[in-house]
C-alpha positions as CSV (number, residue, x, y, z in Angstrom):
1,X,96.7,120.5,86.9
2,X,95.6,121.1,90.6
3,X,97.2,118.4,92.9
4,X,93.2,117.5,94.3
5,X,92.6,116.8,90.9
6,X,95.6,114.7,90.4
7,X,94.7,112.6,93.0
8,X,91.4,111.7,91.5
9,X,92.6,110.6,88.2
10,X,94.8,108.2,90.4
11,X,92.4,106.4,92.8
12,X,89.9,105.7,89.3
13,X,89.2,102.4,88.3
14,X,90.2,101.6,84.5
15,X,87.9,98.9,82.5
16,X,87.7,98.6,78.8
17,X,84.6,100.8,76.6
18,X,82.2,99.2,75.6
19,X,80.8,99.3,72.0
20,X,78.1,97.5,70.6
21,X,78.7,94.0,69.4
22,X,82.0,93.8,71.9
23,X,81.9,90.3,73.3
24,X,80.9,90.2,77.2
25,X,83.4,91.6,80.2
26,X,84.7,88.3,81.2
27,X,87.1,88.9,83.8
28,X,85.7,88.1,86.8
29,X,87.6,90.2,88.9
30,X,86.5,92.9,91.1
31,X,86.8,95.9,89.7
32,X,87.2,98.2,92.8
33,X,89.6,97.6,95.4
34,X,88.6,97.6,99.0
35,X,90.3,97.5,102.5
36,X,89.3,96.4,105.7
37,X,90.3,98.8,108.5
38,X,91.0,98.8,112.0
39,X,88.8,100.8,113.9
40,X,92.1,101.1,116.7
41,X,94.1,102.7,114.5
42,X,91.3,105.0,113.2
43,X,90.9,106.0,117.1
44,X,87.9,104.5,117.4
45,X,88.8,101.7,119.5
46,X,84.7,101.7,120.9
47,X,83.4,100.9,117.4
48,X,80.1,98.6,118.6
49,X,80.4,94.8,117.3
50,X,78.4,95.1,114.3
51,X,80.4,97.7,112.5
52,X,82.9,97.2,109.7
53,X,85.1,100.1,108.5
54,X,86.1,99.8,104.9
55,X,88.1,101.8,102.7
56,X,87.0,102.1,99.0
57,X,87.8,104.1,95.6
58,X,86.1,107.5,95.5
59,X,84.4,105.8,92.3
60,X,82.3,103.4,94.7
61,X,78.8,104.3,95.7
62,X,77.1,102.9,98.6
63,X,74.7,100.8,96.4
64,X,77.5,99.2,95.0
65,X,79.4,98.6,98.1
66,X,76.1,96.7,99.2
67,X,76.0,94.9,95.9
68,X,79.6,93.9,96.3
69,X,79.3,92.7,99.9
70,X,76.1,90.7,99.8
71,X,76.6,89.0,96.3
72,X,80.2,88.2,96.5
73,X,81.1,87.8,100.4
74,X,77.6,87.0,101.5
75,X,77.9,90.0,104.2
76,X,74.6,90.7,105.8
77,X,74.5,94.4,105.2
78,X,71.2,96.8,106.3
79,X,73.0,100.5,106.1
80,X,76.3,102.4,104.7
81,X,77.5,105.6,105.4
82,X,80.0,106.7,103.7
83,X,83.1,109.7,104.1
84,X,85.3,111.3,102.1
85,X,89.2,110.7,103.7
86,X,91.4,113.9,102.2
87,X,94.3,113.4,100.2
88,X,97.6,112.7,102.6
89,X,99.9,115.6,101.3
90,X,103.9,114.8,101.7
91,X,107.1,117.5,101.1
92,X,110.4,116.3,99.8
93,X,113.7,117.5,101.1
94,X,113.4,119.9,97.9
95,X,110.0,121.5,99.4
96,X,108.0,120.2,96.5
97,X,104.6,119.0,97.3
98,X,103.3,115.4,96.0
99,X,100.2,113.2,97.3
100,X,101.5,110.5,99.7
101,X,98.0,109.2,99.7
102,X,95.0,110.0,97.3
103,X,91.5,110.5,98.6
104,X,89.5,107.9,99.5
105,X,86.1,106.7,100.9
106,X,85.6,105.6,104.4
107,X,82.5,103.6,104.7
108,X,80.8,102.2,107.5
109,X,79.3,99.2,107.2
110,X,76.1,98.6,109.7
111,X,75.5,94.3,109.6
112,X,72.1,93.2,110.3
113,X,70.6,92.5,113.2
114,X,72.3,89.1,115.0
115,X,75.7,89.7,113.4
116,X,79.0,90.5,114.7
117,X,82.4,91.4,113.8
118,X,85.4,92.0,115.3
119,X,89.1,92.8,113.7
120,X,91.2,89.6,114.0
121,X,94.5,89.9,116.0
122,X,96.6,88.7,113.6
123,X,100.3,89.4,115.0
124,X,99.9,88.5,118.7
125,X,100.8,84.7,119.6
126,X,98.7,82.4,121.9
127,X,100.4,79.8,123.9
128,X,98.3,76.4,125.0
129,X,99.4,75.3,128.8
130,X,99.5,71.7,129.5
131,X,98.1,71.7,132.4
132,X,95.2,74.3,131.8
133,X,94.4,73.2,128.4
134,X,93.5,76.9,127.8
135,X,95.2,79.5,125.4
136,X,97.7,82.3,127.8
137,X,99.0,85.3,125.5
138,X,102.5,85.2,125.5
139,X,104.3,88.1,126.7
140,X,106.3,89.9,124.2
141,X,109.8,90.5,124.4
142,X,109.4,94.5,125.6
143,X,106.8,93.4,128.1
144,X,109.3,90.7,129.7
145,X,112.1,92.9,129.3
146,X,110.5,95.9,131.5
147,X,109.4,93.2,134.2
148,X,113.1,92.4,134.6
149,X,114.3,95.8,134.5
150,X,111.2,96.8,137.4
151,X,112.0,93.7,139.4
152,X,115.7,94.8,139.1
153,X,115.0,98.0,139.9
154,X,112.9,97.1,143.1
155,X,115.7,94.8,144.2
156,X,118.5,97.2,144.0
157,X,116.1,99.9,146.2
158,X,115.8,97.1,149.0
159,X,119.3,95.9,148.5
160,X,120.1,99.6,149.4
161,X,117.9,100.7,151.4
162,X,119.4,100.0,155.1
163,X,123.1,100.9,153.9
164,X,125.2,104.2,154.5
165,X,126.3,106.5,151.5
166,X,130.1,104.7,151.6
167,X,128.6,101.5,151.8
168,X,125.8,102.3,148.9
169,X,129.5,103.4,147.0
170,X,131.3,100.6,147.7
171,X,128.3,98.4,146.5
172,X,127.9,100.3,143.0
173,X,131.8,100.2,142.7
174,X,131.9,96.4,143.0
175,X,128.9,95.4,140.5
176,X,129.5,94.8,136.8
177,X,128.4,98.5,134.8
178,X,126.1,97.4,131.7
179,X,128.8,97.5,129.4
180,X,130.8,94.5,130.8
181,X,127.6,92.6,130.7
182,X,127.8,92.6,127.1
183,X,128.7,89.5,125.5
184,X,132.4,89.3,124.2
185,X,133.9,92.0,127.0
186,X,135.6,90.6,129.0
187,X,137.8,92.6,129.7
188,X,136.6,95.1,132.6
189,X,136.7,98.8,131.9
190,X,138.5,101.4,134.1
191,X,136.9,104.6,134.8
């Protein structure tokens, strides 16, 4: 079996046949799965406010997708278009080929007119001041980390800057290396 083919039979829906005088499908369960994506990491960061990327079963058709979206979420939709993603292709250490990630369909979702959406940032914090009464984003760690290490930087360059090369020397000689810094040395290093 071809591996394209392989990746179909994956990705496709299973639900019960149906024969004549079975009682009713009474699951209420979607039957498709379907994935809201980032437009960022699709590199389309300038996606306009009323599109929505989804990702959906290569089963799906648009009419269903619009079916799906204004009877169960209540989603406003006026136009889908939708792409075929290609399978993600992976090699193990032995060299053999196998589908990382099967085919799929990208569909983008135009909302009607007056209605916008835009990803939610889910992992970044937001701090309230006190005294403004308005959220500040909190600096991550990295971002505080390379301030120190600039503002460090900038201070050693005017610490050093009117010195001689002895003096500059004897300077470097006398401050702690980065490995003393480290807690639990105490004990300085000779070199």
């Amino acid at each position: 079996m071809r591996v394209r083919n392989f990746a179909r039979l994956t990705c496709r829906s299973v639900q019960p046949l149906y024969f004549y005088g079975n009682p009713q499908w009474r699951v209420f369960l979607p039957k498709h799965k379907i994935t809201l994506l980032n437009p960022a990491r699709l590199d389309m960061p300038k996606l306009p406010h009323n599109y929505v990327l989804f990702e959906v079963e290569m089963s799906m058709t648009e009419h269903e997708l619009m079916d799906y979206l204004k009877n169960l979420y209540e989603v406003p939709v006026a136009n889908i278009w939708m792409t075929v993603s290609p399978p993600i292709m992976g090699q193990d250490h032995r060299g053999k080929v196998y589908v990382s990630k099967p085919e799929c369909r990208i569909a983008r979702v135009l909302l009607q007119q007056g209605y916008f959406f835009d990803f939610p940032k889910l992992f970044e914090k937001v701090e309230v001041d006190s005294d403004l009464k308005a959220p500040t984003e909190v600096k991550s760690k990295q971002a505080k980390y390379r301030d120190e290490v600039s503002e460090k930087l900038m201070g050693t360059v005017k610490e050093y800057s009117g010195l001689t090369e002895a003096e500059k020397r004897k300077k470097m000689k006398e401050e702690k290396k980065f490995w003393q810094r480290l807690p639990g040395k105490t004990v300085p290093k000779w070199f």
